[in-house]
PDB file of N, CA, C, O and CB in Angstrom:
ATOM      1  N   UNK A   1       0.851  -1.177   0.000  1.00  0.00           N
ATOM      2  CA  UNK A   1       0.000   0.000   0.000  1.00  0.00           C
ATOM      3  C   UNK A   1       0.896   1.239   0.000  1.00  0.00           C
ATOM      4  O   UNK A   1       1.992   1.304   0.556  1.00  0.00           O
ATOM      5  CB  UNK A   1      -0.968  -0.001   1.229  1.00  0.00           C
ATOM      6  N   UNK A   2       0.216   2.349  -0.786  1.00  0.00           N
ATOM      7  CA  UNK A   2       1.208   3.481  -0.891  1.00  0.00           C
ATOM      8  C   UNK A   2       0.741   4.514   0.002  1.00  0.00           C
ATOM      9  O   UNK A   2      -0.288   4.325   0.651  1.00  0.00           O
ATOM     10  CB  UNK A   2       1.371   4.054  -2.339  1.00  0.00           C
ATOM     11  N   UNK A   3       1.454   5.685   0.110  1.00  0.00           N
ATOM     12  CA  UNK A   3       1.379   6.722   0.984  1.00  0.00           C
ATOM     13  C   UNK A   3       0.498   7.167   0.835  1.00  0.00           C
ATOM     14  O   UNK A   3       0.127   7.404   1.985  1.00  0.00           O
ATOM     15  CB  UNK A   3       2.130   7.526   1.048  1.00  0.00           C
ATOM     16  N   UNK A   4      -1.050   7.903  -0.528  1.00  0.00           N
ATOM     17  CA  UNK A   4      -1.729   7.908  -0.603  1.00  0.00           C
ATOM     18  C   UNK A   4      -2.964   7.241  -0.787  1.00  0.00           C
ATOM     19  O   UNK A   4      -3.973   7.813  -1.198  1.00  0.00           O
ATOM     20  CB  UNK A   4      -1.418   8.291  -0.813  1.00  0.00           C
ATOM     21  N   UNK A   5      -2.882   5.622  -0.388  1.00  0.00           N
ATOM     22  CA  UNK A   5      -4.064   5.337   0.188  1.00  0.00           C
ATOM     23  C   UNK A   5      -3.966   5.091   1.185  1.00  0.00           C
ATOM     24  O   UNK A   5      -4.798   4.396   1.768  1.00  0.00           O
ATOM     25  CB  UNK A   5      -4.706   4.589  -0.209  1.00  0.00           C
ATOM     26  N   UNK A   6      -3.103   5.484   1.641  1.00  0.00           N
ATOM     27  CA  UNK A   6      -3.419   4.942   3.622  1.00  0.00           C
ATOM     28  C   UNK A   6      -3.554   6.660   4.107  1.00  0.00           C
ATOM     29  O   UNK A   6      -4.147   7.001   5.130  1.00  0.00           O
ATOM     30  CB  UNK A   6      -1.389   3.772   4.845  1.00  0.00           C
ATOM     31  N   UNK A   7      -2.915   7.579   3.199  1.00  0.00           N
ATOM     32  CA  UNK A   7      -3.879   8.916   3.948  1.00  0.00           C
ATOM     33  C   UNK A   7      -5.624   9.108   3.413  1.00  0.00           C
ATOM     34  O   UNK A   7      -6.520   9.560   4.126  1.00  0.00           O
ATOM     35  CB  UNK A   7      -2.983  10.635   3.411  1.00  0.00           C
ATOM     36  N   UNK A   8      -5.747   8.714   2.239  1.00  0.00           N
ATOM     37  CA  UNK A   8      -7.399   8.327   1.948  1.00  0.00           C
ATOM     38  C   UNK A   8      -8.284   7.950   3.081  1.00  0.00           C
ATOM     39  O   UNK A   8      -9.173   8.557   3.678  1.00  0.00           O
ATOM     40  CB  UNK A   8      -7.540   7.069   1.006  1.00  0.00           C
ATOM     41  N   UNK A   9      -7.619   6.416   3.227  1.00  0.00           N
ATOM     42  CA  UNK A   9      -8.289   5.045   4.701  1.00  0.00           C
ATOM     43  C   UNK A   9      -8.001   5.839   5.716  1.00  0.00           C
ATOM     44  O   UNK A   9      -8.874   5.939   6.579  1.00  0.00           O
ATOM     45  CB  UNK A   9      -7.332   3.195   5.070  1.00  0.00           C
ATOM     46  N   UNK A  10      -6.870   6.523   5.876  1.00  0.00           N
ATOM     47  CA  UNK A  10      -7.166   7.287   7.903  1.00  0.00           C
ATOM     48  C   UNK A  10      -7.553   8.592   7.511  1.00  0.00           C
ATOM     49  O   UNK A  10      -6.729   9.221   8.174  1.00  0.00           O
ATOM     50  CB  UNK A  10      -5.410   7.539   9.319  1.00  0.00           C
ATOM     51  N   UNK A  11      -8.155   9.380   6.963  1.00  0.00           N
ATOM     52  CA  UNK A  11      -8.931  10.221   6.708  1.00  0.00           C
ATOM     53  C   UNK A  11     -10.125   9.779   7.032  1.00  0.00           C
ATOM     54  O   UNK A  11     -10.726   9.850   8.104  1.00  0.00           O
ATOM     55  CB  UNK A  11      -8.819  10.613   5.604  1.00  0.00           C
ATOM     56  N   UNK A  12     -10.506   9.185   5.734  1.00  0.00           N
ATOM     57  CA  UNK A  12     -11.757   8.431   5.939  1.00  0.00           C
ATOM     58  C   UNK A  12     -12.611   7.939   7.103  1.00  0.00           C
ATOM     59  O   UNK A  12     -13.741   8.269   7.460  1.00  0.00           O
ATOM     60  CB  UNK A  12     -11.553   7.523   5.442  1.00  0.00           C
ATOM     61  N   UNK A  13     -11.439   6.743   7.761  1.00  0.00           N
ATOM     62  CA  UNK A  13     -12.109   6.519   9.255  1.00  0.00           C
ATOM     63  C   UNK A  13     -11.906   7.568  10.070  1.00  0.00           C
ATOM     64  O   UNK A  13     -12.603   7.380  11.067  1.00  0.00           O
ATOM     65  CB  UNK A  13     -11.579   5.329  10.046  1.00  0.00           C
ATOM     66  N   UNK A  14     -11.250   8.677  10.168  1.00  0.00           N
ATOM     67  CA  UNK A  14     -11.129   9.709  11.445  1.00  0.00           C
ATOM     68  C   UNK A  14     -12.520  10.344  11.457  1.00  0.00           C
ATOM     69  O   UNK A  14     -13.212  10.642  12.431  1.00  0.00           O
ATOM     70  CB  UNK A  14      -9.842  10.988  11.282  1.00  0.00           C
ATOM     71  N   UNK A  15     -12.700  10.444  10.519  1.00  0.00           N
ATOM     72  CA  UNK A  15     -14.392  10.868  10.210  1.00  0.00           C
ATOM     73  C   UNK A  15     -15.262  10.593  10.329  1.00  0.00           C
ATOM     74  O   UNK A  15     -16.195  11.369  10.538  1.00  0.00           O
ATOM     75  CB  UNK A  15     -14.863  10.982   9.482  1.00  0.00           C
ATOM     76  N   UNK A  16     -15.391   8.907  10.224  1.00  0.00           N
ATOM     77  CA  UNK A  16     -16.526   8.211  10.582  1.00  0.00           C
ATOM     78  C   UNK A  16     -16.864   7.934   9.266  1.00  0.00           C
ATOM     79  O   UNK A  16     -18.010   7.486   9.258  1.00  0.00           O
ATOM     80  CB  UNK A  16     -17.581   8.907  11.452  1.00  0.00           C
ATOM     81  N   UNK A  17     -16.300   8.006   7.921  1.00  0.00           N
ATOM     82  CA  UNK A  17     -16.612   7.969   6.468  1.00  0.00           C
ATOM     83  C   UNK A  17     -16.491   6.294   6.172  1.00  0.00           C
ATOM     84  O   UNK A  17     -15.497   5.599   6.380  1.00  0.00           O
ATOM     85  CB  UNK A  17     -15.444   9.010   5.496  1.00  0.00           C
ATOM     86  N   UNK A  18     -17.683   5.898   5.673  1.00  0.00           N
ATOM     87  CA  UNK A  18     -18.188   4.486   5.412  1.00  0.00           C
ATOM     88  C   UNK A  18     -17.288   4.483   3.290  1.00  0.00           C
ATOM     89  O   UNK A  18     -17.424   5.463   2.558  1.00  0.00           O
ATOM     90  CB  UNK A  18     -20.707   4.448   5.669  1.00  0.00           C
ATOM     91  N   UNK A  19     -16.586   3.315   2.885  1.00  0.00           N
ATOM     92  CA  UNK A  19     -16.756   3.491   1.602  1.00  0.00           C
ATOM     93  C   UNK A  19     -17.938   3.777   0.583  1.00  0.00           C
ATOM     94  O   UNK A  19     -17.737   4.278  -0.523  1.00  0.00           O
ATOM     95  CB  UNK A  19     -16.323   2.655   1.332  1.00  0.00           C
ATOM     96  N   UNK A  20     -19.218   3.404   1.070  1.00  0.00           N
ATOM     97  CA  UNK A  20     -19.877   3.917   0.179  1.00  0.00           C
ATOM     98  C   UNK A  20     -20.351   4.962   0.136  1.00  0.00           C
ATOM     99  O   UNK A  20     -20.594   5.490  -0.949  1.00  0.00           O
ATOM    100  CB  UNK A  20     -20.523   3.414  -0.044  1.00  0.00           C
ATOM    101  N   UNK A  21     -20.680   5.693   1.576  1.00  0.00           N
ATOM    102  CA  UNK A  21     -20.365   7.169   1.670  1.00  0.00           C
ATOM    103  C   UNK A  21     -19.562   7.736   0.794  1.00  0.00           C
ATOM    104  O   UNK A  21     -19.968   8.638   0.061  1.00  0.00           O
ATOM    105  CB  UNK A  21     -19.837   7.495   2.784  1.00  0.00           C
ATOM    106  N   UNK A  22     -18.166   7.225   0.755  1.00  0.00           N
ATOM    107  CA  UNK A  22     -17.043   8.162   0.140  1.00  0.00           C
ATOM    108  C   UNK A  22     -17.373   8.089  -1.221  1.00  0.00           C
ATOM    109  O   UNK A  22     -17.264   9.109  -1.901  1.00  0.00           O
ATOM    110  CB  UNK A  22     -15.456   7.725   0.394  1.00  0.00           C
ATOM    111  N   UNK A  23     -17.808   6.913  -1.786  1.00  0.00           N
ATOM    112  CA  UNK A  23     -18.282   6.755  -2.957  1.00  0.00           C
ATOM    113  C   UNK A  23     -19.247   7.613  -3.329  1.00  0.00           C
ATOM    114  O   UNK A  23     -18.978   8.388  -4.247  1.00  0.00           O
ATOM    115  CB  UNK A  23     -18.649   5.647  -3.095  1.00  0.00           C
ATOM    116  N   UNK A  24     -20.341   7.654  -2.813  1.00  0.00           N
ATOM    117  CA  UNK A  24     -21.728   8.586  -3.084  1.00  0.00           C
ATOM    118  C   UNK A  24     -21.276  10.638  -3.078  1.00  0.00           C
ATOM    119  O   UNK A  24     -21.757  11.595  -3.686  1.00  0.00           O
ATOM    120  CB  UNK A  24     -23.085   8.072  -1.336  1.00  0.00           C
ATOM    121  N   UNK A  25     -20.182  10.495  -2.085  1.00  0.00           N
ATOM    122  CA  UNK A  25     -19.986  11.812  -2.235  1.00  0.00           C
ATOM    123  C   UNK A  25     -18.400  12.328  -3.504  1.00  0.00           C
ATOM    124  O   UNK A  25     -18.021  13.394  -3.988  1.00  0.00           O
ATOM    125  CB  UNK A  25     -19.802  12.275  -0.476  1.00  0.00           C
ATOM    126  N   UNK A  26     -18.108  11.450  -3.552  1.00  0.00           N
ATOM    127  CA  UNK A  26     -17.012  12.002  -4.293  1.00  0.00           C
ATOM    128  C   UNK A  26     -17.170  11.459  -5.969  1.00  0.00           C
ATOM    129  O   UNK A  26     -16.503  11.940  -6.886  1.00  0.00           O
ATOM    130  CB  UNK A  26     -15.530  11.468  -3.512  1.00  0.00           C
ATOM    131  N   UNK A  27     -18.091  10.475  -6.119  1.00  0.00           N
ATOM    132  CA  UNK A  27     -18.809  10.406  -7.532  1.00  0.00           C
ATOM    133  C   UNK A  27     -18.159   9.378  -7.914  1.00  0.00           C
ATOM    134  O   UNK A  27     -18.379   8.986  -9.060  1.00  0.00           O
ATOM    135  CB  UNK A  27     -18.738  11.619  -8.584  1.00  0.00           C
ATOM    136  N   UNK A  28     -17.287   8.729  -7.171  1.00  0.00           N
ATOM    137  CA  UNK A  28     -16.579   7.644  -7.873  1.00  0.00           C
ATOM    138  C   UNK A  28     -17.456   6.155  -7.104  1.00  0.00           C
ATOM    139  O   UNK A  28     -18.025   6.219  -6.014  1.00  0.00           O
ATOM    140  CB  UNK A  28     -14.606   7.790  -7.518  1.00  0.00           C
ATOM    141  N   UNK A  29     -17.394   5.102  -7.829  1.00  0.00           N
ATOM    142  CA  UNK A  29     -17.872   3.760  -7.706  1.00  0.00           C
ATOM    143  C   UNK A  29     -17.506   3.045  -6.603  1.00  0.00           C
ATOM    144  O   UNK A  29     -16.486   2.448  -6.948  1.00  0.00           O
ATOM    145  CB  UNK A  29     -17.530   3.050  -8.718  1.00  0.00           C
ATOM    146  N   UNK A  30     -17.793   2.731  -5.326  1.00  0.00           N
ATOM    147  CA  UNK A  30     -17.912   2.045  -4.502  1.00  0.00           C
ATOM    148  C   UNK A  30     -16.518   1.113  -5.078  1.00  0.00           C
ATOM    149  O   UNK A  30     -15.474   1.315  -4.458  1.00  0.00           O
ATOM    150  CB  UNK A  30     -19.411   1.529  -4.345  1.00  0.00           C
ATOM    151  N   UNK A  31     -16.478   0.183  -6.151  1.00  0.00           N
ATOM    152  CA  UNK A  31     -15.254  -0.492  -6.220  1.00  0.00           C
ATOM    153  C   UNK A  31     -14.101  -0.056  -6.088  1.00  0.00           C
ATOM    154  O   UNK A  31     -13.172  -0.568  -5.463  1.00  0.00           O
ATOM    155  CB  UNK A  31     -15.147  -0.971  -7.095  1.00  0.00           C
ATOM    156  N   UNK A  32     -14.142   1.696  -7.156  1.00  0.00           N
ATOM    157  CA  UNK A  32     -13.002   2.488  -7.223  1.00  0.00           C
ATOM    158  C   UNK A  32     -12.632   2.798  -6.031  1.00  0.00           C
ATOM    159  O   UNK A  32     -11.424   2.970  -5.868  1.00  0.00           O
ATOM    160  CB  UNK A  32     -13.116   3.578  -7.941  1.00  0.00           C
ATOM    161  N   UNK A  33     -13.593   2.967  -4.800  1.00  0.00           N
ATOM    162  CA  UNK A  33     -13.477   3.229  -3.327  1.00  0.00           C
ATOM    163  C   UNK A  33     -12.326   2.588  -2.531  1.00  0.00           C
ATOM    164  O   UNK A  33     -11.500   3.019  -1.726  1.00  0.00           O
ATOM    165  CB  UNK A  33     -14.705   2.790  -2.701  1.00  0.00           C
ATOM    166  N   UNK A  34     -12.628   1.253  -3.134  1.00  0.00           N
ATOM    167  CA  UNK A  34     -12.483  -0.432  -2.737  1.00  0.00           C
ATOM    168  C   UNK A  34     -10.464  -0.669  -3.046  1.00  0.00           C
ATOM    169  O   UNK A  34      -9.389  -0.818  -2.466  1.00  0.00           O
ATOM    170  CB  UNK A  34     -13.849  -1.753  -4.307  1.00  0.00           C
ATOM    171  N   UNK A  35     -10.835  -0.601  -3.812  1.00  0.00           N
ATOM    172  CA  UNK A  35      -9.438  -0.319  -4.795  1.00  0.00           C
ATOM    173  C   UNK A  35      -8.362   0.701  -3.893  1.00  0.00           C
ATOM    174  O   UNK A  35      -7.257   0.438  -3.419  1.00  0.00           O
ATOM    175  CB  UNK A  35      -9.958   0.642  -6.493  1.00  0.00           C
ATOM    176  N   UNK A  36      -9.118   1.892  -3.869  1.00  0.00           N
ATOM    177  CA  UNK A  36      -8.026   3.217  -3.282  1.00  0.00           C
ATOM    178  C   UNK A  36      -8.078   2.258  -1.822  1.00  0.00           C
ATOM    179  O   UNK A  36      -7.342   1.291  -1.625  1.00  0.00           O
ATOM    180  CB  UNK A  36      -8.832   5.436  -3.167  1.00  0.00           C
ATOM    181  N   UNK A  37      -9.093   2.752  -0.890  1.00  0.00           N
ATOM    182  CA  UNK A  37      -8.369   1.936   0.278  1.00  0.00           C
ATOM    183  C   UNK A  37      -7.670   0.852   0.363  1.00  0.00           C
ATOM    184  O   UNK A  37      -7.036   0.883   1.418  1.00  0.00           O
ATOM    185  CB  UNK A  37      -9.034   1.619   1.019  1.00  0.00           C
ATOM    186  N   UNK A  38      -7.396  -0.459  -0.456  1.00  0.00           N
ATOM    187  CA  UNK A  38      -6.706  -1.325  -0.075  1.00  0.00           C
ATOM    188  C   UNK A  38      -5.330  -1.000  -0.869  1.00  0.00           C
ATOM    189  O   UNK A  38      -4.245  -1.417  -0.463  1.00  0.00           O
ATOM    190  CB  UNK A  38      -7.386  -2.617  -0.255  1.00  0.00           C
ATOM    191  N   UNK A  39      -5.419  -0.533  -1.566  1.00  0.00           N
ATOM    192  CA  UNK A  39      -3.934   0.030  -2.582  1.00  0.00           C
ATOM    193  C   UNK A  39      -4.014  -0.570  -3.677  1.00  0.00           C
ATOM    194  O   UNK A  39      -2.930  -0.546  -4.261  1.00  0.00           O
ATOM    195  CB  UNK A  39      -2.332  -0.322  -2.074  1.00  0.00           C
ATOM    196  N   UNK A  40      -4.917  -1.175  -4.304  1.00  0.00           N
ATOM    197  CA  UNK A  40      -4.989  -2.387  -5.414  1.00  0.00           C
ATOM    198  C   UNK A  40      -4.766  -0.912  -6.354  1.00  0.00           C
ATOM    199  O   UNK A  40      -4.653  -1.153  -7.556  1.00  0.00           O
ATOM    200  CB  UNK A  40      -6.767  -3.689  -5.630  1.00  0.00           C
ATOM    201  N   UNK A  41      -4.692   0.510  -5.997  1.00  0.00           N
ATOM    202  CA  UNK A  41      -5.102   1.264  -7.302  1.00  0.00           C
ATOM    203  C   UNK A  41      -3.562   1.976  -7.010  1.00  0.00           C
ATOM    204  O   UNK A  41      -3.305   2.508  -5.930  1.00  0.00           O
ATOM    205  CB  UNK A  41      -6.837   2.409  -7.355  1.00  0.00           C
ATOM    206  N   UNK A  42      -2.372   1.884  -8.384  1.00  0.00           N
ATOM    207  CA  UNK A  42      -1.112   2.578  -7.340  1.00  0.00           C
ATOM    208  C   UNK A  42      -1.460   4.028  -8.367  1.00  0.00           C
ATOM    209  O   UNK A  42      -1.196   5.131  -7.888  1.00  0.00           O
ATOM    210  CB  UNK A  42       1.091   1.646  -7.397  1.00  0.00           C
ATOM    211  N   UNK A  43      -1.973   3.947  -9.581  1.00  0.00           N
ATOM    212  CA  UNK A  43      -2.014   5.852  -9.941  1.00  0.00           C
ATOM    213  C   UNK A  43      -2.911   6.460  -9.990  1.00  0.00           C
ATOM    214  O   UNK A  43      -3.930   5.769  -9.975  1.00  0.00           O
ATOM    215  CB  UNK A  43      -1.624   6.418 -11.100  1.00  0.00           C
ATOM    216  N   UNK A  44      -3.082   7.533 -10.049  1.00  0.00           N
ATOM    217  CA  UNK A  44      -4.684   8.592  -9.541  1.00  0.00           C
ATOM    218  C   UNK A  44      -4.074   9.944 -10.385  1.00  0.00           C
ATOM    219  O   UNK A  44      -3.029  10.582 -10.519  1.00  0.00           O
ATOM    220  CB  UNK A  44      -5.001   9.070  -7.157  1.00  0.00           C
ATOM    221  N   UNK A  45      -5.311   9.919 -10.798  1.00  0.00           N
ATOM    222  CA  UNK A  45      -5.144  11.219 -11.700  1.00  0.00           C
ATOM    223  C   UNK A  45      -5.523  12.613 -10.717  1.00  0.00           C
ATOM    224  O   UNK A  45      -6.110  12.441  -9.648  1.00  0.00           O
ATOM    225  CB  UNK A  45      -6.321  11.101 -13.167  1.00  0.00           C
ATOM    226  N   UNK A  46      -5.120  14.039 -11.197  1.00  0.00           N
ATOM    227  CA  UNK A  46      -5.697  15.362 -10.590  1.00  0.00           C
ATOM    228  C   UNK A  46      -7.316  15.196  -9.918  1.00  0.00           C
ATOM    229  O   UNK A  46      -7.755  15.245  -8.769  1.00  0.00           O
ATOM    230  CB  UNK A  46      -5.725  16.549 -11.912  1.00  0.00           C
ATOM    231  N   UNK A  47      -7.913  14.983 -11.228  1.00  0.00           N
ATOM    232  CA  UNK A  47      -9.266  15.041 -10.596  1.00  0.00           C
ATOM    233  C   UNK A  47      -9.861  13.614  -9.723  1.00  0.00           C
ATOM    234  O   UNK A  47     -10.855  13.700  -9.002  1.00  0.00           O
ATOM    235  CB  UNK A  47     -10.268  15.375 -11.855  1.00  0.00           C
ATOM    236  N   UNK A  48      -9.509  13.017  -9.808  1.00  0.00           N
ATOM    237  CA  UNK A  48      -9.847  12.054  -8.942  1.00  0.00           C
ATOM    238  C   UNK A  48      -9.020  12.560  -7.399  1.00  0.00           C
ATOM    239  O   UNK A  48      -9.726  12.716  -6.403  1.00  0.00           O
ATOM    240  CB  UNK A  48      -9.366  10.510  -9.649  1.00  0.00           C
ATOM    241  N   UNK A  49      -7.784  12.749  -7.328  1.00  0.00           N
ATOM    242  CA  UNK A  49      -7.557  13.503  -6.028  1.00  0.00           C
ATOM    243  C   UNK A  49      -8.563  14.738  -5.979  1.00  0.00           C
ATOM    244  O   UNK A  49      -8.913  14.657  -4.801  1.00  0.00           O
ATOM    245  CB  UNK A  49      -5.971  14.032  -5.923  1.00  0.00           C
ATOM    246  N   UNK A  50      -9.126  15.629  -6.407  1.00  0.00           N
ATOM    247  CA  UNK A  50      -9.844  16.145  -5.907  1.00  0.00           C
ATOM    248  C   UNK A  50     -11.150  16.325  -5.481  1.00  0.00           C
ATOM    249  O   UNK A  50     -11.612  17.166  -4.709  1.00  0.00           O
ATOM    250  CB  UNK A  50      -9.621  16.543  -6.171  1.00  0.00           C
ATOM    251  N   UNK A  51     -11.752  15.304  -6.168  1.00  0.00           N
ATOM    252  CA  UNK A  51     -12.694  14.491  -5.795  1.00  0.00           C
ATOM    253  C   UNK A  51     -12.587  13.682  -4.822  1.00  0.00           C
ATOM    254  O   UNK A  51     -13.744  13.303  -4.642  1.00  0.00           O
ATOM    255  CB  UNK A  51     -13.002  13.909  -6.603  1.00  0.00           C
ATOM    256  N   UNK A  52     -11.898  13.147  -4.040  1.00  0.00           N
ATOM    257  CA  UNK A  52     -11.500  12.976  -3.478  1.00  0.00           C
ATOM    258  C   UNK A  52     -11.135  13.809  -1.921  1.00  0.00           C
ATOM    259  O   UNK A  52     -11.625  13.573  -0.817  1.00  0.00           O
ATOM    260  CB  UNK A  52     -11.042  12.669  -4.230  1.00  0.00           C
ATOM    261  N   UNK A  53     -10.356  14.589  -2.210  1.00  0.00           N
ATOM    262  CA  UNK A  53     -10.163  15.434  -1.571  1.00  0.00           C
ATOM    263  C   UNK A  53     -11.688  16.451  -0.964  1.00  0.00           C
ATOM    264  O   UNK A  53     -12.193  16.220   0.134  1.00  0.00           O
ATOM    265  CB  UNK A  53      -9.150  15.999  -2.401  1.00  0.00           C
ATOM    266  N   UNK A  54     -11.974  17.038  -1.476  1.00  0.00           N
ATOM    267  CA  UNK A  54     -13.485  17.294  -1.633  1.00  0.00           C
ATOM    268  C   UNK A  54     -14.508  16.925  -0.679  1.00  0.00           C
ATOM    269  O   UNK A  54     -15.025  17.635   0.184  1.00  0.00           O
ATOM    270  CB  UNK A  54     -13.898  16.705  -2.715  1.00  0.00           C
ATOM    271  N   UNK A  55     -14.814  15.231  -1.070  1.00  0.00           N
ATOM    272  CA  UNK A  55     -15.676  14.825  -0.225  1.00  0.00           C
ATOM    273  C   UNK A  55     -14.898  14.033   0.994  1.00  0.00           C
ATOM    274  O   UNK A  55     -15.659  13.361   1.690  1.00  0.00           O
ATOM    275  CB  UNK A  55     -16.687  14.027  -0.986  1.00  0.00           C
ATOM    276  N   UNK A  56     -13.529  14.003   1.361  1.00  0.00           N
ATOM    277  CA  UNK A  56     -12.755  14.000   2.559  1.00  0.00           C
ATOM    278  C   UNK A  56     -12.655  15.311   3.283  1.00  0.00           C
ATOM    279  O   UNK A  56     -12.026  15.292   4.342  1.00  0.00           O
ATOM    280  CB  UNK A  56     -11.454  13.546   2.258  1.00  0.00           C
ATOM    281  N   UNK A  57     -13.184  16.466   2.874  1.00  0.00           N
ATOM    282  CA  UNK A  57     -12.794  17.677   3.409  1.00  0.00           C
ATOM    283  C   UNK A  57     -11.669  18.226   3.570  1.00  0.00           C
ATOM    284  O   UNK A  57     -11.668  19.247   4.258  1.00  0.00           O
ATOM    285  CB  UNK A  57     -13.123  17.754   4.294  1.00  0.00           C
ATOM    286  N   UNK A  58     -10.516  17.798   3.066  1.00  0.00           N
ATOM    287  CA  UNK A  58      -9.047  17.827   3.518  1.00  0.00           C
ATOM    288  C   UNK A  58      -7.936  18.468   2.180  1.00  0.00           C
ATOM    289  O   UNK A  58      -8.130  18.034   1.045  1.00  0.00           O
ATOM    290  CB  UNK A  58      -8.622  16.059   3.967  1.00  0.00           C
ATOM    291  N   UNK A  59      -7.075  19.252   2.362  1.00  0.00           N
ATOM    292  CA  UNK A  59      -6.154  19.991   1.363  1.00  0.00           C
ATOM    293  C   UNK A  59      -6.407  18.257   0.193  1.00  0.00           C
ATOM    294  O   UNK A  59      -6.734  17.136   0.583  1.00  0.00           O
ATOM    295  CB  UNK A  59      -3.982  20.573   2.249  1.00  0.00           C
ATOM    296  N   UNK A  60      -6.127  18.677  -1.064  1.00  0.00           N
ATOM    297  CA  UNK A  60      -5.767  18.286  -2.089  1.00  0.00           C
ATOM    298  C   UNK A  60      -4.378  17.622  -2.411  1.00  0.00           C
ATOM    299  O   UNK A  60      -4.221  16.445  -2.735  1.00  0.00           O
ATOM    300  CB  UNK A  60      -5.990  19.186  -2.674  1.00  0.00           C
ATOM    301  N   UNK A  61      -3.399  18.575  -2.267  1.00  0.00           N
ATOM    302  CA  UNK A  61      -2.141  18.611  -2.063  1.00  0.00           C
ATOM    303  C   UNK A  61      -1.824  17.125  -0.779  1.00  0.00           C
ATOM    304  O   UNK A  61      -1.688  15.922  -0.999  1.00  0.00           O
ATOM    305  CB  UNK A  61      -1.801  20.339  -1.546  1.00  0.00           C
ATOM    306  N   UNK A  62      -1.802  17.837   0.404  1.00  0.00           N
ATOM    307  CA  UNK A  62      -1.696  16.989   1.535  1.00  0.00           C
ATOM    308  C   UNK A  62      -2.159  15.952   1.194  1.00  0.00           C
ATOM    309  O   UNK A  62      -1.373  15.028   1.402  1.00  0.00           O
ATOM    310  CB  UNK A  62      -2.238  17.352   2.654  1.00  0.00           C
ATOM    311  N   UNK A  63      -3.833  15.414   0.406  1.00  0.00           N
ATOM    312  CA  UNK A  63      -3.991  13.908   0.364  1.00  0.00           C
ATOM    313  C   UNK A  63      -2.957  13.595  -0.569  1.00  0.00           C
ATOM    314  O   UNK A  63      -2.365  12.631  -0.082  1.00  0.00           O
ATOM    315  CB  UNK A  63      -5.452  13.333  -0.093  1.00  0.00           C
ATOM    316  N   UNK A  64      -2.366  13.946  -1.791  1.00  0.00           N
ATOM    317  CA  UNK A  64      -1.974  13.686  -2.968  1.00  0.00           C
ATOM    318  C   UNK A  64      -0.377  13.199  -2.715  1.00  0.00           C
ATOM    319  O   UNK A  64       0.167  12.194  -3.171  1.00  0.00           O
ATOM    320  CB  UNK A  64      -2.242  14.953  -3.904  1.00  0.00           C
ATOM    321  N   UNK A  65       0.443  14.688  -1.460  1.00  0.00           N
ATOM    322  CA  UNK A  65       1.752  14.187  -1.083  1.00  0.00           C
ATOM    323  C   UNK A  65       2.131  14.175  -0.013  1.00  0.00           C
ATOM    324  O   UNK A  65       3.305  13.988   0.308  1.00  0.00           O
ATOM    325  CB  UNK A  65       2.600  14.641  -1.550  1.00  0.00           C
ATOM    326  N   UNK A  66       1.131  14.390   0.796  1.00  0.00           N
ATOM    327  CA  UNK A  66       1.374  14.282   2.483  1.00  0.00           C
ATOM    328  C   UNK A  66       2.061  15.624   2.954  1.00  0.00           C
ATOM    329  O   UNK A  66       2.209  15.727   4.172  1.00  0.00           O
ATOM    330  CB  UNK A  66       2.491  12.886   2.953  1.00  0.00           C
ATOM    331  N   UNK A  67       2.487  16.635   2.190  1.00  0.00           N
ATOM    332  CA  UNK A  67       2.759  17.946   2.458  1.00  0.00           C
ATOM    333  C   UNK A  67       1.714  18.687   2.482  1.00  0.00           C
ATOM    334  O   UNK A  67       0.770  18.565   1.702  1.00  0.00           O
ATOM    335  CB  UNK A  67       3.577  18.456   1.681  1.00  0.00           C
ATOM    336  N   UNK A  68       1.824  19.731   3.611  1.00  0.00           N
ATOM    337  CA  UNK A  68       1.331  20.567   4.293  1.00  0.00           C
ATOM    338  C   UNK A  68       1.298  21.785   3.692  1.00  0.00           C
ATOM    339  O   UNK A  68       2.425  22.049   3.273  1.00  0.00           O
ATOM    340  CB  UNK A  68       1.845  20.569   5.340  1.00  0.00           C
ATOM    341  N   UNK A  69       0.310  22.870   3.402  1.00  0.00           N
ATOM    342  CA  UNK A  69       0.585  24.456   3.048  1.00  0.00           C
ATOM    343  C   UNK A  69       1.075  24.554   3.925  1.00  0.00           C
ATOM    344  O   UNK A  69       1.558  25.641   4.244  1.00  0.00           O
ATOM    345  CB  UNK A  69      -0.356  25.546   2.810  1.00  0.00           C
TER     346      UNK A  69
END
């Protein structure tokens, strides 16, 4: 698993965010969900991090490289 899906998965649970929640709010497919949390997915495009990002509530950047503004 890479550095950005394990900040996805502890995002996610710090929140109380269910995958299909994350799914329903960020527009992507419950599998694609499935995929990012376990790491089965290793590349991600812009908009999918921000979609992402988005319906995690959390910088873009920071989910994408773990750096901070």
């Amino acid at each position: 698993m890479n550095e950005f899906n394990k900040r996805v998965r502890r995002t996610m649970y710090a929140i109380g965010m269910s995958q299909t929640e994350l799914a329903e709010r960020s527009g992507i497919t419950q599998g694609g969900i499935g995929h990012i949390v376990t790491g089965r997915t290793k590349m991600v495009n812009a908009t999918l991090i921000f979609k992402l990002a988005e319906a995690l509530e959390c910088d873009p950047k920071w989910l994408a490289t773990g750096e901070k503004e």
